[in-house]
C-alpha positions as semicolon CSV with decimal commas, in nm:
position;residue;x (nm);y (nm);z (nm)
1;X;-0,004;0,506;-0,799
2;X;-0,301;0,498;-0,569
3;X;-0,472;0,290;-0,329
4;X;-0,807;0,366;-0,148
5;X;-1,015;0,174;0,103
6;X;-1,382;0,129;-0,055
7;X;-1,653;-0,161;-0,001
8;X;-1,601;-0,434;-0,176
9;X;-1,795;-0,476;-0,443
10;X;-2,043;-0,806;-0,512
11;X;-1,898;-0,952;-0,881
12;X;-1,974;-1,284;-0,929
13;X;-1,725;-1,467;-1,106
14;X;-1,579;-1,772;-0,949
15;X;-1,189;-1,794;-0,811
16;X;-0,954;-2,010;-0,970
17;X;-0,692;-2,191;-0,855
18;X;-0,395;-1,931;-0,843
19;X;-0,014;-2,091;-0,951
20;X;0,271;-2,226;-0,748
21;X;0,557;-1,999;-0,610
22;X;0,817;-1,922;-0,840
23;X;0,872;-1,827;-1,213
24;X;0,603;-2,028;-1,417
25;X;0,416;-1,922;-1,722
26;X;0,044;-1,837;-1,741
27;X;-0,228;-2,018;-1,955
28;X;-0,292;-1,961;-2,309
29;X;-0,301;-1,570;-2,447
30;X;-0,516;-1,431;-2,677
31;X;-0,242;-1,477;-2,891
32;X;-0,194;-1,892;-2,763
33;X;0,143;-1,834;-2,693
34;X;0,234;-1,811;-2,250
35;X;0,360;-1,583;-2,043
36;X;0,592;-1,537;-1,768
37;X;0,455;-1,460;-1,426
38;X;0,755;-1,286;-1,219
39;X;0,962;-1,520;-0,957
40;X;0,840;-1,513;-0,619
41;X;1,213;-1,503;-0,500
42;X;1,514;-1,257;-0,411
43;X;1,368;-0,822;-0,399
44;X;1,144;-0,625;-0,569
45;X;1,252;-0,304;-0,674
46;X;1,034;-0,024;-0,800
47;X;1,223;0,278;-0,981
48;X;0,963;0,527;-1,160
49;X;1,110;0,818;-1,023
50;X;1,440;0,727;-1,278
51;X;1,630;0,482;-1,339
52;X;1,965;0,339;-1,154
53;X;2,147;0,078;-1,041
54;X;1,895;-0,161;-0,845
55;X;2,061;-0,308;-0,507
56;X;2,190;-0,656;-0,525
57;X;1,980;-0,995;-0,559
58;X;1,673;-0,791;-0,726
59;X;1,513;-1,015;-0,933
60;X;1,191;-0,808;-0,995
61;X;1,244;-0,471;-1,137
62;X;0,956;-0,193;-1,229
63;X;1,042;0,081;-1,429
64;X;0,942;0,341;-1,686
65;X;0,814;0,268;-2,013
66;X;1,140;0,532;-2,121
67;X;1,378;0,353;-1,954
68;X;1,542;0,045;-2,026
69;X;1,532;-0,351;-1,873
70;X;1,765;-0,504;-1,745
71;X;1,908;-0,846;-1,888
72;X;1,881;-1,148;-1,613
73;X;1,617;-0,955;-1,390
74;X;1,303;-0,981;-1,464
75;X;1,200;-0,623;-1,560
76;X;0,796;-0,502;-1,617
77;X;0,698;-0,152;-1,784
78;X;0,563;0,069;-1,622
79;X;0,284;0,256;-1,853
80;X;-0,032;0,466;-1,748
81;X;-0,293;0,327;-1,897
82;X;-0,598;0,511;-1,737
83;X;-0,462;0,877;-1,706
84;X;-0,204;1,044;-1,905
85;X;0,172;1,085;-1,796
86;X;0,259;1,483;-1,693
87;X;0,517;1,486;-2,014
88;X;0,269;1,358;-2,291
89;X;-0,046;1,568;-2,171
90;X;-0,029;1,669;-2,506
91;X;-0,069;1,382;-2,715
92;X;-0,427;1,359;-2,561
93;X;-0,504;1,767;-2,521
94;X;-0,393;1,845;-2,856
95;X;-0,637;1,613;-3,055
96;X;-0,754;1,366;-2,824
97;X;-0,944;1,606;-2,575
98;X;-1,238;1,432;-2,591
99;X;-1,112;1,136;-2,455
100;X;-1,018;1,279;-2,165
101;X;-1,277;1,338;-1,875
102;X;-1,508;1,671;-1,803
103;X;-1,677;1,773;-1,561
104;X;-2,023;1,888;-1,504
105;X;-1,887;2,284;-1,648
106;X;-1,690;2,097;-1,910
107;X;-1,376;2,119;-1,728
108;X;-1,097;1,834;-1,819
109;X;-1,075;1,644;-1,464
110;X;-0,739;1,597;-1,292
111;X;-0,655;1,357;-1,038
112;X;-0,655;1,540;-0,708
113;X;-0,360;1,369;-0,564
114;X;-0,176;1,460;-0,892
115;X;-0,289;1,731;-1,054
116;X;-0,070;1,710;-1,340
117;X;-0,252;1,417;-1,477
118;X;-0,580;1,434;-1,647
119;X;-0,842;1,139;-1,661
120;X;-0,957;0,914;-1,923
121;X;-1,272;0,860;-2,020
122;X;-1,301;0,531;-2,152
123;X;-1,688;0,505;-2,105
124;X;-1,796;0,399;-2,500
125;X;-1,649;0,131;-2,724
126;X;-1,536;0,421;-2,941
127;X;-1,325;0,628;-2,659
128;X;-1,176;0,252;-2,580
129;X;-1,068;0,161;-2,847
130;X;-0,927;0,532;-2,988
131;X;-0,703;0,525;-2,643
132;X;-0,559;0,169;-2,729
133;X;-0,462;0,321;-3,025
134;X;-0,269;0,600;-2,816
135;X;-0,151;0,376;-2,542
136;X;-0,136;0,014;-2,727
137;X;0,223;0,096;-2,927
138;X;0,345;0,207;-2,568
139;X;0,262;-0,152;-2,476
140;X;0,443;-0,296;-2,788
141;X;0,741;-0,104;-2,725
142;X;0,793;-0,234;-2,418
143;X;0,778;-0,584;-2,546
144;X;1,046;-0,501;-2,838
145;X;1,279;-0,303;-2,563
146;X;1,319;-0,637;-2,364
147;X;1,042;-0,610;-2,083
148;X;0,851;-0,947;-1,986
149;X;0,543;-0,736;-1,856
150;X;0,355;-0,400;-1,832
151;X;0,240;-0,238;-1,529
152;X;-0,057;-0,056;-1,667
153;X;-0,173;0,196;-1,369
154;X;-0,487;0,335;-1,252
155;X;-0,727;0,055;-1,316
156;X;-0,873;0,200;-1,014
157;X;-0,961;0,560;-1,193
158;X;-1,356;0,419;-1,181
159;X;-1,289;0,414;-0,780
160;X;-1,208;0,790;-0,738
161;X;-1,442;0,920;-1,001
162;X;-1,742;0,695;-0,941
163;X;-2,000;0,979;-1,089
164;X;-1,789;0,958;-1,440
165;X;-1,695;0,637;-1,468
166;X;-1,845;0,259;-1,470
167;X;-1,638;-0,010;-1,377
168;X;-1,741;-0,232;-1,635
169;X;-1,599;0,051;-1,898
170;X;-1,259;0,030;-1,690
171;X;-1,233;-0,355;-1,724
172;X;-1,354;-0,327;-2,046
173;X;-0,993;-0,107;-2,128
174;X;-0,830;-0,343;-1,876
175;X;-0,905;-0,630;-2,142
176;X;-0,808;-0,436;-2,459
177;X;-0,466;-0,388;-2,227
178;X;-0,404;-0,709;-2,172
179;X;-0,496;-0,857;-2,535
180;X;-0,228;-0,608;-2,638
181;X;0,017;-0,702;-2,394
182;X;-0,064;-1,087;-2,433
183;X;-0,053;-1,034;-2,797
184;X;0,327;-0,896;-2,781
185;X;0,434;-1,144;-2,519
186;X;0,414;-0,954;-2,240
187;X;0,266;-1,098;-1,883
188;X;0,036;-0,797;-1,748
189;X;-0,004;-0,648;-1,407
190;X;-0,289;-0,564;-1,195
191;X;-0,232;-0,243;-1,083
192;X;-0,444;-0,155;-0,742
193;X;-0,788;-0,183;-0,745
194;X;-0,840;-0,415;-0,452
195;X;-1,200;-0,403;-0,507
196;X;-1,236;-0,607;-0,832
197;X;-0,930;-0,824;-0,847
198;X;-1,179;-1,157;-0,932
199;X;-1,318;-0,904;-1,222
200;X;-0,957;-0,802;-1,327
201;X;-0,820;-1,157;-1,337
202;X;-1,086;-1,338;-1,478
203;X;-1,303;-1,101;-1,733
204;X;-1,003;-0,856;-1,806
205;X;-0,708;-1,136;-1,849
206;X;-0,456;-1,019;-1,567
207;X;-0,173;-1,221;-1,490
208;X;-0,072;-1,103;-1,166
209;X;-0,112;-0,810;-0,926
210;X;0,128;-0,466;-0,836
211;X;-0,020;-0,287;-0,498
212;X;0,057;0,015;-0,362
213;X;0,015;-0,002;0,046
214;X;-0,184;-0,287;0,053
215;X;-0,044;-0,368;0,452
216;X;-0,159;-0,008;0,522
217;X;-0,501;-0,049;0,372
218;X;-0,490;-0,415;0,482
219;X;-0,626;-0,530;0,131
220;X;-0,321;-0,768;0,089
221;X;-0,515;-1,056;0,093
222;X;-0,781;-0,982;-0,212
223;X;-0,513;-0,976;-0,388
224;X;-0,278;-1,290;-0,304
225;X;-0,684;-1,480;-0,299
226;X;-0,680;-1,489;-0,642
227;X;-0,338;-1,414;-0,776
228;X;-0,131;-1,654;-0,482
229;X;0,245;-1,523;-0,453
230;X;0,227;-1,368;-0,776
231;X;0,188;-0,983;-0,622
232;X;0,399;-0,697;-0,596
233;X;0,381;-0,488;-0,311
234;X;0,477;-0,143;-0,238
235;X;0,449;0,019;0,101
236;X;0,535;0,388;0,133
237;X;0,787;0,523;0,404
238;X;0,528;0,836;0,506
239;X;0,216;0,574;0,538
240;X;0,340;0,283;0,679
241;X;0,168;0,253;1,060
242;X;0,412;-0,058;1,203
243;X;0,792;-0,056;1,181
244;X;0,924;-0,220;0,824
245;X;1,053;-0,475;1,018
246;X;0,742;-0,584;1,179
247;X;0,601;-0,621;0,858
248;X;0,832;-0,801;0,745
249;X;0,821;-1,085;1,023
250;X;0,456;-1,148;0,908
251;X;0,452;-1,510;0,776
252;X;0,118;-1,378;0,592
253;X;0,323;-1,103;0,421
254;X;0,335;-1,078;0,001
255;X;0,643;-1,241;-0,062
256;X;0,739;-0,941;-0,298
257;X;0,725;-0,635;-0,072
258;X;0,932;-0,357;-0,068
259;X;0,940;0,001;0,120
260;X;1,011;0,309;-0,085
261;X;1,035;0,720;-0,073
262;X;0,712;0,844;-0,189
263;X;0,840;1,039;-0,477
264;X;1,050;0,735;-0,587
265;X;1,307;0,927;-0,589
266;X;1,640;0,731;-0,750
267;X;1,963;0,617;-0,577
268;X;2,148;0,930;-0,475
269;X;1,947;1,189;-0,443
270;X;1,890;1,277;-0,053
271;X;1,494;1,172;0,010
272;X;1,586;0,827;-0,147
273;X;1,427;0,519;0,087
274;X;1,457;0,180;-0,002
275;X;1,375;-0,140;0,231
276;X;1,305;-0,480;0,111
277;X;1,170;-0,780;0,302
């Protein structure tokens, strides 16, 4: 759940043409089956703070890979694919430590802006493919609860911790991630990671794109180059510069953007924010 503004790096890999607005299904999978990209009509909602409710004529939903989907909207997992969730630190520092990134003094490394979350390391084939093993059955069960995608977050991990990690070992996990997902039927997400959407799309097998504050970091546009409509955007009520409405009357604007409460707090409780265009 980060965004940052870096240079852009130089990949070469050629854009494709991206699809037409509305529900359609993606190319052949792995698997050479299709998936569902999400509509590119009605509200976005994005509930990973819990579960509730979401306000009428939603028709893209995000939430956690513990909650549940909801029948007629179209409803994508949320699962952290490149750090580990603040309840299951244990699954990785219990046996899995050394998949997790050190530091220098042989530290584990946490992400600054959310210190309960330690790092993956998924710099060798081996570390890659034991963390699919750890995080590839949270993809499937997504698929068997109902989901038509996964959200798999901090692609961008390679970004913040450029010392530690390559971005070719990133996209490398990025591809295991969406073989799995493709595999099970799932359409995956982009998560962030402005800088290598071309590379995420076209060497890692992305379907479409999830952004946190891309109007803020005015990166909306890498990703809506190469993924067209098909992006989900989520500005955040304590970093938004122009009025929500302002925003909204851009004709250059994601079609999918919504404005929510930092914490993500769900309907109810007194910080809750919620704004759609």
């Amino acid at each position: 759940m980060k965004s940052a503004i870096l240079t852009r790096l130089a990949l070469a890999v050629a854009l494709t043409a991206f699809a037409a607005a509305g529900c359609v299904t993606s190319g052949p999978t792995e698997s050479g089956d299709s998936v569902q990209l999400p509509p590119t009509s009605g509200h976005f909602d994005y509930q990973l703070g819990g579960a509730y409710p979401p306000p009428a004529d939603v028709t893209v939903l995000v939430r956690d890979s513990t909650a549940q989907p909801i029948a007629g909207i179209y409803s994508v997992c949320y699962v952290n694919g490149f750090q580990t969730q603040p309840d299951q630190a244990h699954v990785w520092t219990d046996a899995n430590e050394d998949l997790l990134l050190h530091d220098e003094h042989g530290a584990l490394v946490v992400d600054p802006d959310w210190p309960d979350e330690y790092i993956l390391d998924p710099t060798t084939s081996s570390k890659r493919q034991r963390i699919l093993s750890v995080v590839g059955p949270l993809i499937d069960r997504c698929a068997v609860d109902g989901f038509a995608a996964v959200d798999v977050d901090n692609l961008d991990t390679w970004t913040r911790f450029p010392h530690q990690i390559d971005p070719a070992s990133s996209i490398e996990l990025a591809a295991a991630y969406a073989e799995r997902a493709h595999s099970a039927g799932l359409a995956i997400g982009q998560k962030n990671a402005a800088e290598a959407t071309v590379t995420a799309k076209e060497q890692a097998g992305f379907d479409f794109a999830i952004t946190e504050s891309c109007v803020f970091y005015d990166e909306c546009s890498s990703y809506t180059e190469v993924y067209g409509p098909h992006v989900l955007d989520i500005e955040y009520s304590d970093a938004l510069h122009i009025p929500f409405a302002q925003l909204c009357s851009d004709p250059d604007r994601v079609p999918m953007t919504v404005l929510r409460d930092r914490d993500l707090v769900p309907a109810g409780d007194a910080a809750y924010e919620y704004d759609h265009c």
